[in-house]
C-alpha positions as CSV (number, residue, x, y, z in Angstrom):
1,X,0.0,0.0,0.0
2,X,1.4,3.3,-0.9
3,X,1.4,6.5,1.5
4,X,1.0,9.4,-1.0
5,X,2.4,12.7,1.2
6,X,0.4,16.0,1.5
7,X,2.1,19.1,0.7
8,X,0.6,22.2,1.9
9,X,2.6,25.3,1.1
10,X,1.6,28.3,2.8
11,X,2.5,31.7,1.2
12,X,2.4,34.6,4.0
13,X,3.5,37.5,2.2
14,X,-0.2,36.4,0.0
15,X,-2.0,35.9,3.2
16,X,-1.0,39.6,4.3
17,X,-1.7,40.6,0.9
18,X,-5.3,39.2,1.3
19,X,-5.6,40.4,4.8
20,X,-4.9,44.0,3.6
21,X,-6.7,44.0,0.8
22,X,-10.1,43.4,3.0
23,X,-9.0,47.2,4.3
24,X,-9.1,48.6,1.1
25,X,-11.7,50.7,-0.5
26,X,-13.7,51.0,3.1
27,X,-16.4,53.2,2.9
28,X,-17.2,54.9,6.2
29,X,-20.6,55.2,5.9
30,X,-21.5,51.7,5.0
31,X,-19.7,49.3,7.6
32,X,-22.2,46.7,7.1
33,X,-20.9,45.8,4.1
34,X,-17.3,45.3,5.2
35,X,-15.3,42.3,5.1
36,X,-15.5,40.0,8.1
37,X,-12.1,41.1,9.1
38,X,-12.8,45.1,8.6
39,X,-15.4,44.2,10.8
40,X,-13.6,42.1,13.6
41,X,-11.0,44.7,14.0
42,X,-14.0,47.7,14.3
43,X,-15.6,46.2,17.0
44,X,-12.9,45.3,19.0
45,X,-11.6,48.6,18.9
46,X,-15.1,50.1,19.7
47,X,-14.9,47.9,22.5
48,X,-11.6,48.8,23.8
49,X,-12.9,52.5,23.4
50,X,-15.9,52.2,25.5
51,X,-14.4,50.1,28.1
52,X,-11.2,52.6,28.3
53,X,-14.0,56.1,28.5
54,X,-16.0,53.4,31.1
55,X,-13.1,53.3,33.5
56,X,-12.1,56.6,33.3
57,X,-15.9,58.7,33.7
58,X,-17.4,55.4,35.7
59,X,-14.9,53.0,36.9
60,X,-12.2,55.4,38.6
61,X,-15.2,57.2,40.7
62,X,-16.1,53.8,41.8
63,X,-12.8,52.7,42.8
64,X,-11.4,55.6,44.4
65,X,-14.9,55.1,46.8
66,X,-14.1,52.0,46.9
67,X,-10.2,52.8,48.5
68,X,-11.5,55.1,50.0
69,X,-13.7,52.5,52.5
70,X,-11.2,50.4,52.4
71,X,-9.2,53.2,54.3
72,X,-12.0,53.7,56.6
73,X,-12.0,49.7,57.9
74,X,-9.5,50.0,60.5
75,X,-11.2,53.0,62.0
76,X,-15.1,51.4,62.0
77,X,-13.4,47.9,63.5
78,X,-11.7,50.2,66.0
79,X,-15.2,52.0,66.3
80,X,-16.8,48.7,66.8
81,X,-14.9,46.8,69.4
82,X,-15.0,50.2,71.5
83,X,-18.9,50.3,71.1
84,X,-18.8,46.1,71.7
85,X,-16.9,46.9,75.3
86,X,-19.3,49.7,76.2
87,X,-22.4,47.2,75.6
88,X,-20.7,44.6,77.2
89,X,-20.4,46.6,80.2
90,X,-23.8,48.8,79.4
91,X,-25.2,48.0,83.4
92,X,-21.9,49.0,85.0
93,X,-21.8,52.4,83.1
94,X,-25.6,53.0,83.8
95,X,-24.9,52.5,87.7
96,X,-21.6,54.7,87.0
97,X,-23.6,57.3,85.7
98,X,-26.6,57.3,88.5
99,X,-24.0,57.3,91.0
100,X,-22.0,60.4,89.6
101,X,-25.5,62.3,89.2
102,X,-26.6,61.7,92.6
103,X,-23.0,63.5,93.5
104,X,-23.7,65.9,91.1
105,X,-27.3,66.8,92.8
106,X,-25.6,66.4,96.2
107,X,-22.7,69.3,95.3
108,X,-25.8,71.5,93.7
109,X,-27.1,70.8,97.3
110,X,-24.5,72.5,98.9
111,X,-24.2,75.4,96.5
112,X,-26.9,78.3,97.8
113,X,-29.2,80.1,95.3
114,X,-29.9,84.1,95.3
115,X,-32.1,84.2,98.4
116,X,-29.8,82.5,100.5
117,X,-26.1,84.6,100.2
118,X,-27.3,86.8,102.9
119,X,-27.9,84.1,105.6
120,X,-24.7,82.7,104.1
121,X,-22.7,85.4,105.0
122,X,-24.2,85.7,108.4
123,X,-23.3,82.4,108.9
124,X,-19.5,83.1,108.0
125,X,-19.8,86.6,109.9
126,X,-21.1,84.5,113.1
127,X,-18.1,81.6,112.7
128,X,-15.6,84.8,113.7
129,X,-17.5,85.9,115.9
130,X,-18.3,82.8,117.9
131,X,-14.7,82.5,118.0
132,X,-13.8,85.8,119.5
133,X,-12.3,87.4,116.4
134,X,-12.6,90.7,115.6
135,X,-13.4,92.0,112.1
136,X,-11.3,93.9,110.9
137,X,-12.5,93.8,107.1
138,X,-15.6,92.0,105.5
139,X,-16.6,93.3,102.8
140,X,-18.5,91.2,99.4
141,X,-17.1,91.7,95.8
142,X,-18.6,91.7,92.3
143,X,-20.2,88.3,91.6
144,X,-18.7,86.6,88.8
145,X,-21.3,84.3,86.8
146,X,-19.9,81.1,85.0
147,X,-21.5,78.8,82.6
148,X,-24.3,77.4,85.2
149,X,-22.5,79.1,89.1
150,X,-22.0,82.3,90.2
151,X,-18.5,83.2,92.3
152,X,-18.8,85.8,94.7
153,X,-15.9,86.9,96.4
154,X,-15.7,88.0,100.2
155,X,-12.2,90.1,101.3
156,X,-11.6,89.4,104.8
157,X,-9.4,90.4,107.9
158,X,-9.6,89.2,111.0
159,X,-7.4,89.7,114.0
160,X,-7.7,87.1,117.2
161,X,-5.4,84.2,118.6
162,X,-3.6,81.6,116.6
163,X,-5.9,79.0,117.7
164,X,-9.2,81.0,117.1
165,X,-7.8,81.8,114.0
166,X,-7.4,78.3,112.4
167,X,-11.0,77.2,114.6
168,X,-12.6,79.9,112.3
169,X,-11.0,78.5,109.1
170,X,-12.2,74.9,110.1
171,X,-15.5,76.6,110.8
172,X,-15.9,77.8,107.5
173,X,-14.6,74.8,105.7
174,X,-17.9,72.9,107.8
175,X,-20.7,75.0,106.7
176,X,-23.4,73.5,104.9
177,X,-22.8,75.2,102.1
178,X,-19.3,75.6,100.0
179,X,-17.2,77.9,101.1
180,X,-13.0,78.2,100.4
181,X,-10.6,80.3,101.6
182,X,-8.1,82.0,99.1
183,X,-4.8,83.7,99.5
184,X,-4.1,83.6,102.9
185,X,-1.5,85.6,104.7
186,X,-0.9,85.8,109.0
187,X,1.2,88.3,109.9
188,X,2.0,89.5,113.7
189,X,0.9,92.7,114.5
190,X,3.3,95.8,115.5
191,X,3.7,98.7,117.1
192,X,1.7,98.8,120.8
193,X,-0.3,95.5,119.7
194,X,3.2,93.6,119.8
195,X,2.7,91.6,122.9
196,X,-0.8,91.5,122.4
197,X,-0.5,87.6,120.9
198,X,-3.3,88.2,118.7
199,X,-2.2,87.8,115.1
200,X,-3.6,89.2,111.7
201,X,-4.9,87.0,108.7
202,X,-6.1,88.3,105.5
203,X,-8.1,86.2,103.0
204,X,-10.6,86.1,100.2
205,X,-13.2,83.7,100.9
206,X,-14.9,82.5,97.8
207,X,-18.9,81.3,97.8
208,X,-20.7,80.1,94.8
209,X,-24.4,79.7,93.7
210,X,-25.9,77.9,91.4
211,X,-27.9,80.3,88.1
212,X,-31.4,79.7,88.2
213,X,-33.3,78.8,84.7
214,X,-33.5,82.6,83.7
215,X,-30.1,83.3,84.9
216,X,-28.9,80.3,82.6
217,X,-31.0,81.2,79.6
218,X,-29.2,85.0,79.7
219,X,-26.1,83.8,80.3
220,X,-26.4,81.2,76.7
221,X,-27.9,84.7,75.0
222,X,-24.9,86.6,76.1
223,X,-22.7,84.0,74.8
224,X,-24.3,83.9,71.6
225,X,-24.2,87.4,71.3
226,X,-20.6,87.5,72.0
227,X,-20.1,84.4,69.4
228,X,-21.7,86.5,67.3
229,X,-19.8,89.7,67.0
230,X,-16.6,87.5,67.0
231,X,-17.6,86.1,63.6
232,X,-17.9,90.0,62.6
């Protein structure tokens, strides 16, 4: 039996010849009737177009989101394991929180309102002179108002012994309401009082009071005013 061989001779310089000769003679405004190749190589660069302007108007919003919540991960899981702990111990916090406004109502306790400075400083007036002090200076400043207090201010000089001295102090740290002592200074006396053993202590005692409602509500007009004119 004989094996005849098959010869296939392929000529490329005639396959590029063919292939170019498809792109010849195009006409624009009929690309239906193109050759098959003509219209392979169309719509692959069509679609090369639109998928190149679809990345750059579509695709590069999308992904710059996209990095940009991939950014924001670390922060949420942070976020997250801080809200998890504060859930966790949601009962503990609720009984913090009770307890530091029952201290809160306790200090407001403590703090006198408008009607009550007067017998306040009675009260301070009477701890000298229960102690056998004599006053040599008592005399209220300006009130200074805060956010939801008042200050007031109380210049004082008092001459007596040493002991009667620091029982007054203790006296006025006791009260019922809040009252410090600021800037202290004892000094001896001189000239004929010498050998008197009295000595002399200056001090500013400070009281506060809490703002009632309308007090509060000028005081958060006045600082809107003031916000105000700063943005001016």
């Amino acid at each position: 039996m004989a094996t005849k061989a098959l010869s296939i001779k392929f000529d490329v310089n005639e396959w590029f010849e063919g292939v170019a000769e498809q792109f010849r003679g195009l006409n624009p405004n009929e690309p239906g009737q193109w050759p098959l190749l003509p219209k392979l190589a169309a719509f692959c660069a069509s679609a090369v177009l639109v998928m190149g302007l679809g990345w750059v108007f579509v695709l590069a919003d999308v992904q710059a989101a996209l990095d940009a919540e991939r950014a924001r991960e670390p922060v949420l899981k942070e976020d997250f394991r801080g809200k998890l702990a504060q859930a966790v111990n949601l009962p503990e916090l609720r009984k913090q929180k009770s307890q530091v406004e029952e201290y809160v109502t306790q200090l407001e306790k403590q703090l006198p309102g408008k009607a009550e400075i007067d017998a306040l400083l009675s009260d301070i007036n009477q701890a000298g002179l229960g102690r056998g002090l004599q006053f040599e200076l008592f005399r209220p400043g300006q009130e200074q108002r805060k956010d939801y207090y008042a200050e007031l201010p109380i210049s004082l000089r008092v001459s007596g012994r040493y002991h009667d001295i620091g029982a007054f102090a203790a006296d006025v740290s006791n009260l019922s309401r809040i009252v410090t002592l600021h800037n202290l200074n004892v000094v001896a006396p001189t000239g004929k009082d010498a050998n008197s053993g009295n000595l002399s202590m200056e001090a500013t005692a400070r009281t506060y009071r809490y703002l009632d409602a309308l007090e509060v509500a000028d005081q958060r007009k006045s600082a809107a005013k003031a916000a105000a004119g700063a943005k001016k």
